[in-house]
C-alpha positions in Angstrom: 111.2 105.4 109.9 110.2 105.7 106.2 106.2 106.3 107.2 107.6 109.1 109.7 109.3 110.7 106.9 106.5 110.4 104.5 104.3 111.4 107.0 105.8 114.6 107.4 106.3 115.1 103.8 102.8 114.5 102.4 100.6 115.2 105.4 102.4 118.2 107.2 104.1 119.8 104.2 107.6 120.1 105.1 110.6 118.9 102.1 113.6 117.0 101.9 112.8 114.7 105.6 115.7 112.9 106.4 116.1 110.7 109.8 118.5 108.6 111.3 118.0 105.2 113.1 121.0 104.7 115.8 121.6 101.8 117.2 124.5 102.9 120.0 125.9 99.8 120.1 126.1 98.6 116.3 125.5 101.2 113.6 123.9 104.3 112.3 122.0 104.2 109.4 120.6 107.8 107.9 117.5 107.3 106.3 115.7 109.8 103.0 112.2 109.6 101.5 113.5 109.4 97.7 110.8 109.8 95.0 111.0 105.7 94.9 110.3 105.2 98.6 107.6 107.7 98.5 105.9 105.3 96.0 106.8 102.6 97.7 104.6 104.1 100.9 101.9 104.9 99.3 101.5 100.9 97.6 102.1 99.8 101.9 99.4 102.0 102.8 97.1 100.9 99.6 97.5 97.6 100.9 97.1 98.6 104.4 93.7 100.4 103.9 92.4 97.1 101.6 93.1 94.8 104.5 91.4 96.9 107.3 88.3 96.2 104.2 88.3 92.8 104.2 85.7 90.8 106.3 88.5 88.8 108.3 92.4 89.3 108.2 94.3 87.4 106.3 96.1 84.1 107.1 99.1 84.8 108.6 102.4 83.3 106.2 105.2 82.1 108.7 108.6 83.3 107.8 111.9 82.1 109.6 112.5 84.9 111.5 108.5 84.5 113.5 109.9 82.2 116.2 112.3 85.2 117.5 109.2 87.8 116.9 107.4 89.4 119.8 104.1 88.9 118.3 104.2 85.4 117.5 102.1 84.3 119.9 99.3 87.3 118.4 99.8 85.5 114.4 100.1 81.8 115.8 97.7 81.5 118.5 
């Protein structure tokens, strides 16, 4: 949700992007792109862009929560 918001703040020009993430059967959460989070965004997509730039990706770092992920197969194959 945070890239969506900075998306439209930096790259479409509108102000004060707020969004909200509803789950219907646990909770709403209302999300805004704070001067913090904004920085935040641009050191992901810093380290986005200097990945895509190396010669082969990175070795994956297994976490406790990878067994449950859809995309374990993708890192651990």
């Amino acid at each position: 949700m945070m890239y969506y918001l900075w998306y439209l703040k930096m790259l479409k020009g509108l102000e004060n992007v707020k969004g909200v993430i509803d789950y219907p059967k646990e909770r709403k959460k209302i999300v805004v792109l704070t001067p913090e989070k904004e920085n935040e965004m641009k050191i992901i997509l810093e380290k986005i862009h200097y990945t895509l730039l190396l010669p082969k990706p990175p070795k994956p770092t297994y976490k406790s929560y990878c067994r449950k992920c859809a995309y374990f197969e993708f890192c651990w194959s």
